[in-house]
BATIDO-174386 format. One line per 10 residues: number of its first residue (from 1); their letters; for each residue x, y, z of C-alpha. Coordinates in Angstrom, 3 decimals. Layout:
REM residues N
NUM	a	X Y Z ~ ...
//
This chain:
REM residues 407
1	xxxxxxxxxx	0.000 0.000 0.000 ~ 3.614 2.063 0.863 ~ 4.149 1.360 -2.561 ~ 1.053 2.724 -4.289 ~ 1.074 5.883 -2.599 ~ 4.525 6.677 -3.067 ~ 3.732 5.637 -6.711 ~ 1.405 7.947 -6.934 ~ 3.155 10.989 -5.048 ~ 5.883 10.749 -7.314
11	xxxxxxxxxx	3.985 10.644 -10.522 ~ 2.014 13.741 -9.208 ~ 4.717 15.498 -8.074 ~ 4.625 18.895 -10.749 ~ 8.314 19.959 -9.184 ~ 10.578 21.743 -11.695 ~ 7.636 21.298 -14.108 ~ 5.758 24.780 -15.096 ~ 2.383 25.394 -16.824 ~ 2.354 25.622 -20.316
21	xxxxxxxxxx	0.678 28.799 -20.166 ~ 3.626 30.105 -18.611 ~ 6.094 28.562 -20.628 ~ 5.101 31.075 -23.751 ~ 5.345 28.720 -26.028 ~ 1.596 28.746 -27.214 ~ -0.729 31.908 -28.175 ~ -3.596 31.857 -26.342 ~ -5.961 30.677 -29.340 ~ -3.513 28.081 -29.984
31	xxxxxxxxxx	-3.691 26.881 -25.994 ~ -7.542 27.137 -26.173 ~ -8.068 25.681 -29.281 ~ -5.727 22.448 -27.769 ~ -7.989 22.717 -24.436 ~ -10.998 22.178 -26.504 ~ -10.061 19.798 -29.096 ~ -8.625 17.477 -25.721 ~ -11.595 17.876 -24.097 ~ -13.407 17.239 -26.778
41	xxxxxxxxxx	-11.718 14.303 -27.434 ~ -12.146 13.438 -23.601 ~ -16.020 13.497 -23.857 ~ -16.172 11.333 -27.431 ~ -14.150 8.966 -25.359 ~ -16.623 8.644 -22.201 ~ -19.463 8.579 -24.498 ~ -18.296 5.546 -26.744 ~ -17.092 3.686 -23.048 ~ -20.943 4.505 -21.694
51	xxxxxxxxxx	-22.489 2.908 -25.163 ~ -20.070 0.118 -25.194 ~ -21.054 -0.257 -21.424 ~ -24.902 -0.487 -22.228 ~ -24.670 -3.004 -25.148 ~ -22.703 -5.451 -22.850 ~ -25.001 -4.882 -20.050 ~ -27.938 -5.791 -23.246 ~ -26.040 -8.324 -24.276 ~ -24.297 -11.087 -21.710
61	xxxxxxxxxx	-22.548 -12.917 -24.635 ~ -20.466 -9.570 -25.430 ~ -18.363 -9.960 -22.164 ~ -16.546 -12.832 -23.171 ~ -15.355 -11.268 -26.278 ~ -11.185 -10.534 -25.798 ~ -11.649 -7.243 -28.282 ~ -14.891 -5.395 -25.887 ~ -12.420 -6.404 -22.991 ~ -9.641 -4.266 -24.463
71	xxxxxxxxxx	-11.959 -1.253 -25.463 ~ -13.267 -0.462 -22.209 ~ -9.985 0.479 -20.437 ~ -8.658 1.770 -24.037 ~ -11.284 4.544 -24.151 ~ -11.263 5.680 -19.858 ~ -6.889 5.464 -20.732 ~ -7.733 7.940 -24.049 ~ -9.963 10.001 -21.864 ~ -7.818 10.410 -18.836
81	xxxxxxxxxx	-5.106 11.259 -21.199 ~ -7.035 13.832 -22.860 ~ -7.962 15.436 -20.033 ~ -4.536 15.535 -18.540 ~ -2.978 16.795 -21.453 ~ -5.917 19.971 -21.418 ~ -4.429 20.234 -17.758 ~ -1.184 21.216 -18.235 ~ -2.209 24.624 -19.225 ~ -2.604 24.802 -15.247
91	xxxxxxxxxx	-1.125 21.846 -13.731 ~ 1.669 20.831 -14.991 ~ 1.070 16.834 -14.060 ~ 3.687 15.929 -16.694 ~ 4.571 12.528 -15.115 ~ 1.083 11.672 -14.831 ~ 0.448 12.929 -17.897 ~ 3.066 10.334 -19.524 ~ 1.899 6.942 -17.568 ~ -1.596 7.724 -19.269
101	xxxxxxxxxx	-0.063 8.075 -22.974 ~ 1.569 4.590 -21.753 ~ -1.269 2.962 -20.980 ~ -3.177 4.430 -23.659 ~ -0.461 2.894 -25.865 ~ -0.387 0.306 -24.684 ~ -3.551 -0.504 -25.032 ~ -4.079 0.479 -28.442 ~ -1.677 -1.844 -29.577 ~ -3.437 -4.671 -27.816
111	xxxxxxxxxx	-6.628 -3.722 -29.600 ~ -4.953 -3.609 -32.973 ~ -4.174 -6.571 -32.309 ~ -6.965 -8.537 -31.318 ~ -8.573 -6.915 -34.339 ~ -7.314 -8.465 -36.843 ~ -8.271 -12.189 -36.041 ~ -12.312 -10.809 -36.556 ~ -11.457 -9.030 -39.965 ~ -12.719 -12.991 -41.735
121	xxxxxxxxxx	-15.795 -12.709 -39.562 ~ -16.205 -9.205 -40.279 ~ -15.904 -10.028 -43.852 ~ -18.629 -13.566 -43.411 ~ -21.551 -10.607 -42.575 ~ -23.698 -10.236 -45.027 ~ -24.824 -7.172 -46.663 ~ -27.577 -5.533 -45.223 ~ -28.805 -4.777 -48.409 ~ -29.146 -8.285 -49.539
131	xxxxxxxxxx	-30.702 -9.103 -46.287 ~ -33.142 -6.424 -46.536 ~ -34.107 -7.774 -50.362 ~ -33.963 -11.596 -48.583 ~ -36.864 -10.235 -45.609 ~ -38.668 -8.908 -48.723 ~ -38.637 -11.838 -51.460 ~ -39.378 -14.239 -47.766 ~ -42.360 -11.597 -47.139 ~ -43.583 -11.785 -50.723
141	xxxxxxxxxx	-43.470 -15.936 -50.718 ~ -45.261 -15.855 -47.251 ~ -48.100 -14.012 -48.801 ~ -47.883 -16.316 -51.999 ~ -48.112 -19.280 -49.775 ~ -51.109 -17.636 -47.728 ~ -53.266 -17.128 -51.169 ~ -52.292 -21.012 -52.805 ~ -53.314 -21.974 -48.720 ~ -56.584 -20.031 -49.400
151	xxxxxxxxxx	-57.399 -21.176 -53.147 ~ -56.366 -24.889 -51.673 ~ -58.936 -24.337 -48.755 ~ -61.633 -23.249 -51.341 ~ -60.326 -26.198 -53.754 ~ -60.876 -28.907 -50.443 ~ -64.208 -27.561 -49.428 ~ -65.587 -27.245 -53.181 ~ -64.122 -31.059 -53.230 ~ -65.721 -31.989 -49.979
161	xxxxxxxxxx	-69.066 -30.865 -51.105 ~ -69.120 -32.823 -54.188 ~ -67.693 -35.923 -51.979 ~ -71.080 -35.224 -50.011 ~ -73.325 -34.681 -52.579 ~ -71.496 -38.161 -54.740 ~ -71.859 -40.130 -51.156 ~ -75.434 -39.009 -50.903 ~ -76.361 -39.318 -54.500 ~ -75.007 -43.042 -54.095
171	xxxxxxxxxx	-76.936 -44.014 -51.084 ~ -80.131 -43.056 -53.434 ~ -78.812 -44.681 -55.863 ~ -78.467 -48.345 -53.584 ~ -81.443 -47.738 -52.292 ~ -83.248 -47.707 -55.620 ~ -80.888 -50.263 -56.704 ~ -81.912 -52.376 -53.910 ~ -85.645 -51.740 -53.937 ~ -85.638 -52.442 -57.796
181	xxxxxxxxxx	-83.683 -55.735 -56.991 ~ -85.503 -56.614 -54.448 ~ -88.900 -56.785 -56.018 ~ -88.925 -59.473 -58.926 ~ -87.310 -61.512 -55.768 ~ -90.313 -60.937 -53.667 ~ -92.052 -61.475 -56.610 ~ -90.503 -65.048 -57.318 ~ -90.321 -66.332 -53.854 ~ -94.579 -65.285 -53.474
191	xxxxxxxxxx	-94.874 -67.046 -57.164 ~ -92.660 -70.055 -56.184 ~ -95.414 -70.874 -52.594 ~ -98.074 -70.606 -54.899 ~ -96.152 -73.137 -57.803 ~ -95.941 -75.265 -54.514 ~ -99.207 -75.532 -53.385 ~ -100.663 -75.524 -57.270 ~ -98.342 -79.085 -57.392 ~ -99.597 -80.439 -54.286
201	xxxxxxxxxx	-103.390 -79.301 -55.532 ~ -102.005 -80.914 -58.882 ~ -103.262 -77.495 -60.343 ~ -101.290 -78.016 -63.643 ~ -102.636 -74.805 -65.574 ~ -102.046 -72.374 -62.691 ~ -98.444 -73.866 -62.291 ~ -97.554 -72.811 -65.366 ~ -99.079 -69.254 -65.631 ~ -97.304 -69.080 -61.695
211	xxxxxxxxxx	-93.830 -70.207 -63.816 ~ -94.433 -67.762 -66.334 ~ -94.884 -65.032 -64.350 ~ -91.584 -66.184 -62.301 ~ -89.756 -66.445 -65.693 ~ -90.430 -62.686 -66.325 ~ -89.394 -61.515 -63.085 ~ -86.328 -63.443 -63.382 ~ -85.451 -61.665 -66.853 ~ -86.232 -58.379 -65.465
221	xxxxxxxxxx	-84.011 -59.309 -62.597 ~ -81.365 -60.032 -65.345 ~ -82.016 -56.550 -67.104 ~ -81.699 -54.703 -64.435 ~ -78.265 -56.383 -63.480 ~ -76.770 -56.163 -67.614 ~ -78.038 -52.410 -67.081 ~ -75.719 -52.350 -64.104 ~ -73.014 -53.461 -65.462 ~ -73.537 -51.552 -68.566
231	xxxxxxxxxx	-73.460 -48.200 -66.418 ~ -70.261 -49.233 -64.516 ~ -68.658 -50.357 -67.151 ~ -69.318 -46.658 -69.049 ~ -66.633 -45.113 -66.481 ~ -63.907 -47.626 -66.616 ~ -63.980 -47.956 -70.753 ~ -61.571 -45.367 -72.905 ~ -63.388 -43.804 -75.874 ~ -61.794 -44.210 -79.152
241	xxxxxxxxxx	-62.679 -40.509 -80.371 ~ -62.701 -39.827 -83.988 ~ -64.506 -38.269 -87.039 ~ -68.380 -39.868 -86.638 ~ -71.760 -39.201 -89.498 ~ -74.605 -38.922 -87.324 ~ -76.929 -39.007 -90.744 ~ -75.423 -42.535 -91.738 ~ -75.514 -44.265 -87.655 ~ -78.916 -42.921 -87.140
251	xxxxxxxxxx	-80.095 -44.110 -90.915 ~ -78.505 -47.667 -89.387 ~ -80.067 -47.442 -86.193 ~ -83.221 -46.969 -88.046 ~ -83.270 -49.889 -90.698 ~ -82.549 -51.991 -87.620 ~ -85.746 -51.045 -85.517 ~ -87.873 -50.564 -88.487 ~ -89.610 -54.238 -87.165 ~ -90.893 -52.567 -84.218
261	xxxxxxxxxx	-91.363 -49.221 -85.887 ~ -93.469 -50.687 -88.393 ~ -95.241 -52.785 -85.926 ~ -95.967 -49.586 -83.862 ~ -96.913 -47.750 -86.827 ~ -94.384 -45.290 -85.694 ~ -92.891 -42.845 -88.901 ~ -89.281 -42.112 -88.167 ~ -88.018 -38.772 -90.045 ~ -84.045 -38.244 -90.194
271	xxxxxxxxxx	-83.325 -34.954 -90.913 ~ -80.754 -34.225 -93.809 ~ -78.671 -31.593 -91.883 ~ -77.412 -34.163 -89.148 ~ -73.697 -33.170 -88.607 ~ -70.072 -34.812 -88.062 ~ -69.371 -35.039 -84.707 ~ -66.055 -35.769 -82.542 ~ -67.436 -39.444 -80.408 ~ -66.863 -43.324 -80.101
281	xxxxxxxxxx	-68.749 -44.629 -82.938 ~ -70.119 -47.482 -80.686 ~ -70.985 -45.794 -77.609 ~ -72.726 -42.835 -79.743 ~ -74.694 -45.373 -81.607 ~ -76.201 -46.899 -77.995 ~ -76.951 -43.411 -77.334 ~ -79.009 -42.668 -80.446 ~ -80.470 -46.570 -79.910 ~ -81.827 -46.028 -75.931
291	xxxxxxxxxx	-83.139 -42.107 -77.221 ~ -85.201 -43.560 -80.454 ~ -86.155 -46.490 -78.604 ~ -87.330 -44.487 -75.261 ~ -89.704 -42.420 -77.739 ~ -90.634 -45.165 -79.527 ~ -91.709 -46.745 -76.075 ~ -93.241 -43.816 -73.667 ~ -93.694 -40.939 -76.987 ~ -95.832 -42.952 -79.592
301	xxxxxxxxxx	-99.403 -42.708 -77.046 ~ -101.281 -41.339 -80.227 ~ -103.204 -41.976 -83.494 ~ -100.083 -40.854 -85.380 ~ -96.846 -41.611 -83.871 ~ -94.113 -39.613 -85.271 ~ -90.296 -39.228 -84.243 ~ -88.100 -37.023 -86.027 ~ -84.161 -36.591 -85.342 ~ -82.444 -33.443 -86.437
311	xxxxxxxxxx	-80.090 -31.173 -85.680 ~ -79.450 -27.260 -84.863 ~ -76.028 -26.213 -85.031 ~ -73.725 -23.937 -82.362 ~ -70.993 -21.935 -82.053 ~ -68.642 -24.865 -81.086 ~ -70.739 -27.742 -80.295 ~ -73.262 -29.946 -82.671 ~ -76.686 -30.239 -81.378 ~ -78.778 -33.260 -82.005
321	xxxxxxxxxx	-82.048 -33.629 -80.860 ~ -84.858 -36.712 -81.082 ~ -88.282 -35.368 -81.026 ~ -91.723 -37.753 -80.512 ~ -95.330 -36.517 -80.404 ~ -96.255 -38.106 -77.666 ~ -97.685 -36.940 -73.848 ~ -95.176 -35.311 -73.079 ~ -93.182 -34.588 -69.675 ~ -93.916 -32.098 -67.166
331	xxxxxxxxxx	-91.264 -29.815 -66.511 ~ -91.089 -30.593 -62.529 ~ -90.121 -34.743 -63.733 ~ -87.267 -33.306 -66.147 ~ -84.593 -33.748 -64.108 ~ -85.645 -37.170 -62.865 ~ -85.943 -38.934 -65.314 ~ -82.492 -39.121 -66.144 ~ -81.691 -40.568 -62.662 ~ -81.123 -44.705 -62.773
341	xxxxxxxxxx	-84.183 -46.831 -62.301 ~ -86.300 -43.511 -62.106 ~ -89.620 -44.276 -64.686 ~ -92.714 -42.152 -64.442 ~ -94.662 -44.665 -66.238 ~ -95.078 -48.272 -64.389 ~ -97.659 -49.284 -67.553 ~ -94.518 -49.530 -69.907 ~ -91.696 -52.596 -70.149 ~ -87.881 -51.369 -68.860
351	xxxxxxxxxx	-85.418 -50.765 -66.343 ~ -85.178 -47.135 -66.005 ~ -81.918 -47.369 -66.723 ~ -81.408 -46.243 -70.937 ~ -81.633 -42.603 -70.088 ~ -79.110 -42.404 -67.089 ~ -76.734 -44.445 -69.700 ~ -77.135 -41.798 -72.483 ~ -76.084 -38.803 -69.829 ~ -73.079 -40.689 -68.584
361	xxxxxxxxxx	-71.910 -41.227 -72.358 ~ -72.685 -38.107 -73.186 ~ -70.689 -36.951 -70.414 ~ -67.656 -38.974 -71.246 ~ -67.245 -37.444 -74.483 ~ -67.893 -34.029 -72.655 ~ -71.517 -33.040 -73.843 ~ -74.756 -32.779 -72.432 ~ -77.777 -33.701 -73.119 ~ -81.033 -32.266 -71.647
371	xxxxxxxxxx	-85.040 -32.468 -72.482 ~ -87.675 -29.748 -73.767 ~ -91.366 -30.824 -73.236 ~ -94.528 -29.517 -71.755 ~ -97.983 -32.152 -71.188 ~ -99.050 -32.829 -74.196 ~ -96.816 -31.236 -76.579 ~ -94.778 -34.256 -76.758 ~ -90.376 -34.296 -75.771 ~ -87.050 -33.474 -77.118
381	xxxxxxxxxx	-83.991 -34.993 -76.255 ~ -81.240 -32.848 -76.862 ~ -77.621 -34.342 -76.929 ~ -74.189 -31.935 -77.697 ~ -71.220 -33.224 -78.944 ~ -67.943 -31.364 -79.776 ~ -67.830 -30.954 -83.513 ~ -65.291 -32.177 -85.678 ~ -63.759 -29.105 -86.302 ~ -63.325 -29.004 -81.948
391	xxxxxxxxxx	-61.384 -32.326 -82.360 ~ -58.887 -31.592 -85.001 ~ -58.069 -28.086 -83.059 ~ -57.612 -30.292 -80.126 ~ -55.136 -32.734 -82.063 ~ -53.603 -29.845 -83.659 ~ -52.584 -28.074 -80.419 ~ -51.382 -31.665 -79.035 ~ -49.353 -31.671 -81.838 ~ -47.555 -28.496 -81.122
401	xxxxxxx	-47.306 -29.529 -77.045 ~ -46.487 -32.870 -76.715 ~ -46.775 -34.332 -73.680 ~ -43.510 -35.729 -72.585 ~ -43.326 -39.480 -71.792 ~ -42.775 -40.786 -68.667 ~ -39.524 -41.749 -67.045
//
């Protein structure tokens, strides 16, 4: 402690030293302006050691780094040194003066040193620039992502409603399926007691009207089951699509039901205008077949039975229609009777199955088809088809735009 203070004493000690005011060697603006440019200096220093002071205190991790260690005491050395140099205008702490320009040395050398090893690092930063076009390209995919997660929301519960409304149109569809199933069964199993008791009664003739009627229950059993299949079957085929005359299939599908025509005293009329439509040859024909042969069956109720097919072109789309001057349908049944198994007539023969196959044919070759009638005006079944002219655009732009095959 001896030590210190005697340390101290002599570095204080100002003997044989005089002010530098006194020494003459300086004007007065001179002195002044080197008394405010130290002090100055003096208060830069204290300021930077405060800051450097609050961002350790902010952050803990700063302590441990060797180059904050060394700035600390550099800046309080610069400081004192400032301050003592302003001083010797007055006191003339020369000794003093010199141990702080040591220290002050000292330590800027230490710091120049320990700066060097974090020049890499320094270098490693990144430019805020590039950050500051990073936070903007991450802000402007955050917002992209937000709108696909919103159109994807929309897509899921657009999806989720046509889930429900498939799931529920499929339970009507079982249930009619099973309730149309499960009558010519009833049916045969009453018919088949009564063939029993007719043989134990040895009731020959009413056997035989009792097998009859189990025979037709059975085939309508069997129609309704091809029908099935036939509908199934629709979704899983693949259409050959190509170049089809309407006027020639429906002249063929004429010639063969001109038996039953002719026994119905029905006139079929086929239009000269019928166009050339885009379709499966085979599947179109069935359509044309269950359409003529529905009219011919529920349209031809009158003294003159007539069914005419023709056409009335579109902008893009050939429409064919099939016309019969029959009843007719009243608007509120329009939309059921294209449902499977739906008939509003139990006094005719069928399935009520031909007109739900035409709509999902129709919609495989992406048409629709649709009815105009009022009661007693007869119907028209309306069926569009791309035209031709859709199907070689449609080959054309595959053409240009292949699709590339599969790895």
């Amino acid at each position: 402690m001896d030590d210190i203070v005697s340390f101290f004493q002599k570095v204080t000690d100002t003997t044989g030293f005089t002010p530098r005011w006194q020494g003459g060697t300086e004007s007065a603006a001179c002195g002044w302006v080197h008394i405010g440019s130290d002090l100055a200096i003096c208060l830069a220093n204290l300021l930077l050691a405060a800051a450097l002071a609050s961002f350790v205190r902010r952050r803990s991790g700063a302590r441990r780094s060797t180059i904050v260690l060394l700035l600390g005491p550099l800046l309080m050395a610069s400081a004192v040194a400032c301050l003592l140099d302003a001083s010797m205008f007055w006191w003339p702490a020369y000794r003093l003066w010199t141990v702080a320009k040591a220290a002050t040395a000292a330590l800027s050398l230490c710091v120049g040193v320990a700066v060097w090893p974090l020049i890499p690092k320094i270098l490693a930063l990144r430019d805020p620039s590039d950050l500051q076009r990073e936070i903007a390209q991450r802000r402007r995919t955050e917002l992209e992502l937000r709108q696909v997660h919103a159109q994807l929301e929309g897509v899921i519960e657009e999806r989720t409603a046509e889930l429900a409304a498939k799931n529920e149109e499929m339970e009507q569809f079982l249930n009619t399926v099973s309730h149309d199933l499960k009558n010519p069964i009833v049916t045969c199993l009453g018919l088949i007691g009564m063939v029993r008791q007719d043989l134990q009664a040895g009731q020959t003739a009413e056997t035989l009207d009792s097998v009859t009627r189990i025979e037709r229950s059975v085939t309508r059993m069997r129609q309704l089951i091809e029908d099935l299949l036939n509908l199934s079957r629709i979704g899983r085929v693949r259409f050959e699509l190509g170049e089809v005359s309407t006027s020639k299939m429906i002249h063929t599908i004429g010639e063969e039901l001109s038996p039953r025509l002719k026994q119905a005293g029905v006139t079929l009329e086929i239009e000269d205008n019928l166009p050339d439509v885009a379709a499966d040859e085979h599947w179109l024909t069935e359509v044309f077949e269950n359409l003529i042969t529905n009219a011919l069956k529920y349209g031809c109720d009158n003294p003159h039975p007539r069914i005419v097919v023709g056409s009335a072109p579109e902008d893009g789309e050939a429409r064919i229609f099939v016309r019969d001057n029959g009843r007719g349908i009243d608007p509120a049944h329009h939309g059921q009777i294209f449902e499977p198994f739906r008939r509003l007539r139990s006094d005719k023969e069928g399935t009520g199955m031909g007109l739900a196959i035409v709509v999902r044919i129709v919609k495989m070759h992406g048409g629709r088809v649709w009815i105009e009638s009022l009661p007693g005006q007869g119907a028209t079944f309306w069926v569009a088809l791309p035209t031709v002219t859709g199907l070689k655009l449609e080959h054309q732009r595959d053409a240009a735009h292949p699709v590339p095959a599969a790895a």
